[in-house]
C-alpha positions in Angstrom: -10.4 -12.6 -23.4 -12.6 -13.6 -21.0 -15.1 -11.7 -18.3 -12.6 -13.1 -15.2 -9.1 -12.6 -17.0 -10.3 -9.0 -17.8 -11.5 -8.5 -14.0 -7.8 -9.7 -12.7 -5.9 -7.4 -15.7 -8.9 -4.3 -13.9 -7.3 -4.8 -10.7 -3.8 -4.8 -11.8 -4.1 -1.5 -13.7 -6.3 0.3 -11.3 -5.4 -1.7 -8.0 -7.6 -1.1 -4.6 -6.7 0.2 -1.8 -3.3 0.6 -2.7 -1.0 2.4 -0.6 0.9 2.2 2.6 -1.0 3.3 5.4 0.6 6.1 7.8 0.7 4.8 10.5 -0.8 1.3 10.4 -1.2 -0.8 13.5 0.7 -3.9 11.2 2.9 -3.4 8.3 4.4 -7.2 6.9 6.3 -7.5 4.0 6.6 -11.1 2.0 7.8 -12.1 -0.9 7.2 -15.3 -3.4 11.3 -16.5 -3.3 10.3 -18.2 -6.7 9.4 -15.4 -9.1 10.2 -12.4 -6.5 7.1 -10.9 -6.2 6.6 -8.9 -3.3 3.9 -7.4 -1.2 3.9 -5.2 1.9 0.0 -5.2 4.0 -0.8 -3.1 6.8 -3.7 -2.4 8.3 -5.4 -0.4 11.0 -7.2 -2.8 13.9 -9.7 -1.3 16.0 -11.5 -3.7 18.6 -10.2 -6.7 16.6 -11.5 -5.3 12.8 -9.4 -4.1 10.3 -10.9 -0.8 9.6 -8.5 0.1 7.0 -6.1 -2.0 5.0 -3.6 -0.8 2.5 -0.6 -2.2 0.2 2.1 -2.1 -1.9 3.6 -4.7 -4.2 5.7 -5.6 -7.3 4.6 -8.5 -9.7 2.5 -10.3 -11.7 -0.6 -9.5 -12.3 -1.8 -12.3 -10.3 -0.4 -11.1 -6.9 -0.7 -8.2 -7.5 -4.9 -8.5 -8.5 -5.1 -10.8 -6.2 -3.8 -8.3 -3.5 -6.1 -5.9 -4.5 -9.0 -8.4 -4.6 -8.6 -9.4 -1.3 -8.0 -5.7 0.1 -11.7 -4.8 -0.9 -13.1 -7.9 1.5 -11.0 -7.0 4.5 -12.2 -3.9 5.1 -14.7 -4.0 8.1 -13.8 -8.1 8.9 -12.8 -9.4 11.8 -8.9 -10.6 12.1 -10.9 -14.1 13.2 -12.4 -14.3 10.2 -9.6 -12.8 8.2 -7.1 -15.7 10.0 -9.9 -18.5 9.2 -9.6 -17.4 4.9 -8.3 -20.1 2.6 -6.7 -21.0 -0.3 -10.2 -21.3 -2.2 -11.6 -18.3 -1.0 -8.6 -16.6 -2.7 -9.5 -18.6 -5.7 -13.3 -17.3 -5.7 -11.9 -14.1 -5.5 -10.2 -14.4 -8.9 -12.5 -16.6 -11.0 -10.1 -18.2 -12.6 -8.2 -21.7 -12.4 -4.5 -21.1 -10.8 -2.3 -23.9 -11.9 0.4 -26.0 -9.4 3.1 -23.1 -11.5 1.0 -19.6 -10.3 -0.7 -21.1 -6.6 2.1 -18.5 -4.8 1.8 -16.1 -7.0 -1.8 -16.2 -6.2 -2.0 -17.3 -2.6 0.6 -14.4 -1.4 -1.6 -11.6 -0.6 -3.4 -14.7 2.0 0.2 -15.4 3.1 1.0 -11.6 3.5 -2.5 -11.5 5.8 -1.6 -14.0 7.9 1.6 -13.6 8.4 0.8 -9.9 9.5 -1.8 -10.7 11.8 0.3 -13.3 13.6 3.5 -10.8 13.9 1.4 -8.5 15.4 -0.5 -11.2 17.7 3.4 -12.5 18.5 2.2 -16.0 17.1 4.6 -17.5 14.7 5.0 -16.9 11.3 3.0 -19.6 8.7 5.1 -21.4 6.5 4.2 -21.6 2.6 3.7 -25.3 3.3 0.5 -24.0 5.8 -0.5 -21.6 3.7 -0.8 -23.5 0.4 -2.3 -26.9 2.4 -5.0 -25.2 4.5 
């Protein structure tokens, strides 16, 4: 196995920052319809950072590494910065190719983000289509 594959399998067993936070500014819930992976993000914004970000999910060890991935970069950004993240910077984060089959499975913690943010900014709600083409 290699270096990356053991880094995602790391952060599936012993996940980051995992944990609904009491009481969070945003809590969003969303869920990959085509394998039913799930993940529930909230955070606490203070002067437009997330100072503290927490989760809770069901799924493959993609998502669910990739959630826990992206948890530890959040912590401290701005939501600016956290709306301007990107597929590929998702991809960074896991260090390892995500074929056409596993891009939601992957991309859903980035969905979950957004999609938070903007509830909670009373913008609209991104569509998989915008999330996966940005």
């Amino acid at each position: 196995m290699d270096i990356y594959a053991e880094n995602i399998l790391d952060h599936y067993r012993h996940p980051r920052h995992k944990g609904v936070l009491p009481p969070p500014c945003i809590t969003h819930n969303e869920e990959n319809a085509s394998c039913g992976d799930t993940l529930t993000v909230s955070m606490v914004i203070k002067e437009g950072c997330i100072t503290a970000i927490g989760w809770a999910g069901e799924g493959c060890a993609i998502s669910q590494a990739g959630m826990s991935m992206l948890a530890e970069t959040l912590e401290g950004m701005t939501l600016e910065r956290a709306m301007q993240l990107k597929p590929i910077d998702i991809q960074e984060l896991l260090k390892v190719p995500v074929g056409p089959r596993r891009i939601k499975c992957a991309l859903l913690c980035l969905h979950a983000l957004k999609n938070g943010i903007n509830a909670w900014s009373g913008k609209p709600s991104q569509t998989w289509k915008e999330t996966l083409e940005e």
